[in-house]
C-alpha angles and dihedrals in degrees: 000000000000122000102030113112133271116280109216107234113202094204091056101046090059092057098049092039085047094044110105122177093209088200091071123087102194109109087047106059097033103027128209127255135181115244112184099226134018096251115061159158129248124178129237111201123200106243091216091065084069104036094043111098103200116189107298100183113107118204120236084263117012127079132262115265115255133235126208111208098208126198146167123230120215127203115228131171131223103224123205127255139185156119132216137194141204120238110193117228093239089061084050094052103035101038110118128259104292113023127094107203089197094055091040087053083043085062098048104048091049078051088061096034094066100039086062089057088046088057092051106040084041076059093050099052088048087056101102085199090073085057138085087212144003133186121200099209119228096035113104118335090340111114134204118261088233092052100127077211091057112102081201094187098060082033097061084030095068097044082052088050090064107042116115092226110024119234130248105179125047116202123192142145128268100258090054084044096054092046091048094060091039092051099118089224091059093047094050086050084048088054113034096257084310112133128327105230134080136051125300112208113244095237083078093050096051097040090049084053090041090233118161103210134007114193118195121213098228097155122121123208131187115237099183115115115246115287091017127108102281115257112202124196141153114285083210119066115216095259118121121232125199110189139161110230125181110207079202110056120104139169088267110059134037098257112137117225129155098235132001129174124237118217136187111198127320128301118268143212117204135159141195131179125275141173119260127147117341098298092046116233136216137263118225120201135201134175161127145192130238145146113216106214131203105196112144103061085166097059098059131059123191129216109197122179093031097162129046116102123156123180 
């Protein structure tokens, strides 16, 4: 009945654990790793440490010099979060051969579930202050990427060349995407001088920037509150991101990385009865819990403003 607590269900959990919305880019621009409580450490490492040559030259007699690597630890917490939803009974007994009403709700709430986390990890990447630098385009000298004018690869290849960690993954939105391939530099670059219209696959762009993934926001979100005409619009704004992420990093070691995710356990699918109607009904649960990081301003960059152009 209501109020009694949620019963794991292992079938559940797999599903939810299995279910993967290929359209999100979360997990790709800001990765998953396992922390073993909530609450937890992360360390922040001074970049000087790593970029200051003391004297190396040892004497026939005397020893090397040291050097002390310092760092600062932060403290940081996963939260929880979830959905559930009630499956009335009569659903349960009369669904068709075949099709199992509490895992389909199982589906659609991890569906939701991770577009939330692609809202907020798509904010964080539009923060500036999780950034080492960021250039609003069209202000200056700075010109729009859609700017016909634009030679966006040398462009994009000078701000690289100053990274302090250079990027290997570029994240942006459709629509950037989409001007990026159409610039009509790239496209001669593309062809050979050979005419300026058309698309150039991506593959050419990354592998010219020597970029080793590009991931594209693609996901739509409705903004509308509940009960009012649904609003759709990108979770991804058309801003341009170069980072440098390491699949790799964790809380625990000193690899730099631009984002990580910190997860504590898996995510998880339980139920309980309810009522609900004359018959009752079942609620079905599903949730995790994460803390998205920012920690290496100094290995992203972020373009704003990146169309815009007017002639």
């Amino acid at each position: 009945m209501s109020g009694m607590p949620f019963t794991p269900s292992v079938e559940q959990t797999a599903i939810a654990i299995a279910y993967r919305n290929k359209s999100l880019i979360a997990d790709a621009v800001c990765p998953r790793v396992t922390v073993g409580k909530k609450n937890f450490k992360y360390t922040i490492f001074d970049k000087a440490d790593r970029m200051t040559i003391p004297d190396t030259r040892i004497g026939r007699k005397s020893a090397p010099n040291q050097v002390e690597f310092s760092s600062s630890e932060d403290n940081a917490a996963c939260e929880d979060y979830g959905l559930s939803d009630v499956v009335p009974q009569d659903d349960i007994d009369n669904a068709p051969a075949h099709y199992d009403p509490l895992n389909h709700a199982t589906e659609s709430i991890s569906d939701i579930i991770l577009l939330a986390r692609e809202v907020r990890v798509a904010n964080m990447y539009s923060n500036a202050d999780n950034f080492g630098a960021t250039y609003k385009l069209g202000s200056g000298t700075l010109k729009h990427l859609d700017d016909p004018n634009l030679d966006v690869l040398v462009y994009l290849q000078e701000m690289l060349d100053d990274m302090f960690m250079t990027a290997n993954t570029m994240t942006m939105s459709r629509k950037v995407a989409t001007k990026l391939r159409s610039n009509k530099h790239v496209i001669k670059a593309y062809n050979g001088s050979l005419g300026d219209s058309g698309l150039v696959p991506l593959k050419f762009i990354t592998d010219t920037l020597e970029i080793e993934r590009v991931n594209i926001g693609a996901a739509f979100v409705n903004t509308a509150k509940k009960g009012k005409t649904p609003t759709y619009s990108r979770a991804w704004q058309d801003n341009l991101a170069l980072t440098y992420v390491d699949p790799l990093a964790s809380t625990q070691n000193s690899r730099m990385t631009f984002a990580m995710t910190a997860q504590y356990g898996a995510r998880v699918s339980s139920r309980r009865s309810v009522q609900a109607g004359l018959h009752g009904g079942t609620e079905v649960m599903v949730g995790e819990s994460l803390c998205e990081l920012a920690i290496a301003k100094e290995c992203g960059i972020l373009l704003t403003d990146t169309i815009g152009y007017t002639p």
